[in-house]
C-alpha positions as CSV (number, residue, x, y, z in Angstrom):
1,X,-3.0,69.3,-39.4
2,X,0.2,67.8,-40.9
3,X,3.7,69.4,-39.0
4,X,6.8,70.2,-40.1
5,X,9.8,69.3,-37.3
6,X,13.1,70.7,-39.1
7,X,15.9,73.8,-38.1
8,X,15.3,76.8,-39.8
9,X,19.6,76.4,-40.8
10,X,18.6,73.2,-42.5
11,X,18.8,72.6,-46.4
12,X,16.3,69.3,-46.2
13,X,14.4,70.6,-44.1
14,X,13.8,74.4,-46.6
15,X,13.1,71.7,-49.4
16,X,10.9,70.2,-47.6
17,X,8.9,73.1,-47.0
18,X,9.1,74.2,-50.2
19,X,7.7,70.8,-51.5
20,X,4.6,71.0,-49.2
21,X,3.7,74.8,-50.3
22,X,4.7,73.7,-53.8
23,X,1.8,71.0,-53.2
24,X,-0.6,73.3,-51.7
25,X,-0.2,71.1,-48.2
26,X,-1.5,72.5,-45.3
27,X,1.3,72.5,-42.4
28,X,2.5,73.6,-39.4
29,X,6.4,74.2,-39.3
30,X,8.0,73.3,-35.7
31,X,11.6,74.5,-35.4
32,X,13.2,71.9,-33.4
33,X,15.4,74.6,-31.7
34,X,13.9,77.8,-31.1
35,X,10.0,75.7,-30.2
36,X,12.0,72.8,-28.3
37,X,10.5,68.9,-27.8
38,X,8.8,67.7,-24.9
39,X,8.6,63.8,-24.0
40,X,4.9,63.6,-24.7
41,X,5.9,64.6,-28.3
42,X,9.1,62.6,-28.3
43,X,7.0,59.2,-27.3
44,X,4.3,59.9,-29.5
45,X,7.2,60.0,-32.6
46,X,8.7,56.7,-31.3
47,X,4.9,55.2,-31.6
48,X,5.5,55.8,-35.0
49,X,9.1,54.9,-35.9
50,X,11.6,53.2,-34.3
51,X,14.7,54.6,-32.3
52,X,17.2,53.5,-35.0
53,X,15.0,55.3,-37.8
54,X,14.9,58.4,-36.0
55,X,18.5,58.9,-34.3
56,X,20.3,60.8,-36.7
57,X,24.0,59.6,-36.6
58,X,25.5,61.6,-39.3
59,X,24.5,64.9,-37.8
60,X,27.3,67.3,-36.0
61,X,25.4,67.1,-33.0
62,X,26.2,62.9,-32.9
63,X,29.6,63.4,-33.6
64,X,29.9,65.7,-30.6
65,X,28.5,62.9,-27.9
66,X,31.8,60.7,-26.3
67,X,31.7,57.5,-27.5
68,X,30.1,56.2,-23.8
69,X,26.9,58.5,-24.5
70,X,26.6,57.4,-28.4
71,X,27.2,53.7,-27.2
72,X,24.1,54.2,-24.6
73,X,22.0,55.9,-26.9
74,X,21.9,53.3,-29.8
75,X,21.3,50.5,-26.9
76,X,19.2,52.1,-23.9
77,X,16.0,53.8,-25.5
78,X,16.1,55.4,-22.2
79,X,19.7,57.2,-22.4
80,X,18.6,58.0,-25.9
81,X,15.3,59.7,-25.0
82,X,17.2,61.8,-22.4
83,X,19.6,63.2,-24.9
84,X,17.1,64.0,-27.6
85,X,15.0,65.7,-25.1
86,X,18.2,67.7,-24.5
87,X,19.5,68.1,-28.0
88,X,16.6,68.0,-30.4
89,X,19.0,68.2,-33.2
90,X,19.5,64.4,-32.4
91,X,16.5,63.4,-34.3
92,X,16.5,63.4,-38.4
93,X,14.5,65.6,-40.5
94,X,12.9,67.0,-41.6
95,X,9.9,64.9,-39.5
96,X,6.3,65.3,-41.2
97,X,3.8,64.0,-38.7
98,X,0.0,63.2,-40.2
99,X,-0.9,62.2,-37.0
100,X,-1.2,58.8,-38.7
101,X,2.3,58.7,-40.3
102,X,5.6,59.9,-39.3
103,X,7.6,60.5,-42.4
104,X,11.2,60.6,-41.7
105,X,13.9,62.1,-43.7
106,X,12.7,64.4,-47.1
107,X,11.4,62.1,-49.6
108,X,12.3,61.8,-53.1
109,X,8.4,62.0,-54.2
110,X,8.5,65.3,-52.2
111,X,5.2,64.7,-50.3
112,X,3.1,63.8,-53.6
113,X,1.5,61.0,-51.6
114,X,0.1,63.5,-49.6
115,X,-1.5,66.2,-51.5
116,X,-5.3,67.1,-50.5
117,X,-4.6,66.3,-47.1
118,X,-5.3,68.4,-44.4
């Protein structure tokens, strides 16, 4: 079963949904903020993209961190871990995980690749 991590508040992350029921893809929707992330899930999303890829920067959330905690979090995957596990919000999205693939950000083909799948 493909999931959906997003915020409900999110404009990608509405399109993004709307592309998968537009599609007829089966999915699960995970709301990042009222369903929270555990480390299990957090590791298993870094086994399929890399810190970098899935720290979103741009977001309110990163602009709130001091410059130490930002600093640690783009050099310790450690540091970073701990303060995704405390503010989900860190991560980009919307996140689609296959369980094969994590597809990170909405993309432009808006899940075309993926129709039929399960």
């Amino acid at each position: 079963m493909n999931t959906l991590y997003g915020i409900n508040n999110c404009d990608s992350c509405r399109k993004a949904r709307k592309a998968l029921e537009a599609q007829g893809i089966d999915y699960r929707y995970h709301d990042l903020r009222d369903d929270g992330l555990d480390r299990e899930r957090l590791a298993h999303f870094l086994t399929l993209a890399d810190l970098a890829t899935l720290l979103n920067t741009r977001s309110t959330t990163w602009r709130n961190l001091d410059a130490d905690d930002q600093r640690a979090a783009r050099s310790d995957a450690e540091h970073a871990t701990a303060l995704i596990l405390a503010q989900p919000t860190l991560l980009k999205r919307p996140l689609l995980d296959t369980g094969e693939r994590l597809l990170v950000g909405a993309p432009r083909d808006g899940y075309a690749g993926l129709a039929g799948t399960a």
